[in-house]
N, C-alpha and C positions, 0 to 999 in steps of 0.2 A: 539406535538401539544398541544392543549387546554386543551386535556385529563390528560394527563402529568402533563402540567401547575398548574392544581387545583386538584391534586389527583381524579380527576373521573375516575372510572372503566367501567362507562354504560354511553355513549352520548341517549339522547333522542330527536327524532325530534319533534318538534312543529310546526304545521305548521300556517301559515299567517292568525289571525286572520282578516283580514280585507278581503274584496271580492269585489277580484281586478278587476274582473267584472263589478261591481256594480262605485267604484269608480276611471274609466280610464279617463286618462286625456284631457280634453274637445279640440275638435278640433278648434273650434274659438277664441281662444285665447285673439284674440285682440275686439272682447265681450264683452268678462268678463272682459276682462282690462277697456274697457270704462263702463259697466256694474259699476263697483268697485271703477272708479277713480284712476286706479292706472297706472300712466306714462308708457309709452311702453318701456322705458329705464331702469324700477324700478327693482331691485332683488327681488323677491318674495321668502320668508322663511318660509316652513311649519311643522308644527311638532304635528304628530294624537298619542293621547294618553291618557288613563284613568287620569285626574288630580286627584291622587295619590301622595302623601310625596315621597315615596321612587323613584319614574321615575321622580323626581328635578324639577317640572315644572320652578320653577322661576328662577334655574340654566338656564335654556336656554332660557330666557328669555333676561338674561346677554351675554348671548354668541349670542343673535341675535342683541343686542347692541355692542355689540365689532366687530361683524364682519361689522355692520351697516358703528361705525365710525373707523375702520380698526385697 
């Protein structure tokens, strides 16, 4: 496994900083879509993250443009 992989001896869990409680996916969907303007047809791409260097924000920034125009 993983452990193997990168010479770790001790996995540690961490658990889900975010509270998933708190932010469940809205039942009305089509709301917030009119809410937002955004087409009932559109892809929605979300990505929750300290804007931090090293978690690449603007790498995926690129990678939501490349999946955007395929």
């Amino acid at each position: 496994g993983w452990s193997n992989l990168w010479g770790c001896r001790e996995i540690i869990h961490i658990p889900n900083g975010v509270n998933i409680e708190r932010f469940k996916p809205s039942k009305d969907r089509k709301e917030l879509r009119s809410q937002f303007n955004i087409p009932k047809d559109a892809t929605v791409l979300l990505s929750i993250g300290r804007l931090v260097h090293h978690k690449m924000p603007f790498r995926m920034i690129d990678i939501f443009a490349e999946v955007q125009h395929g």
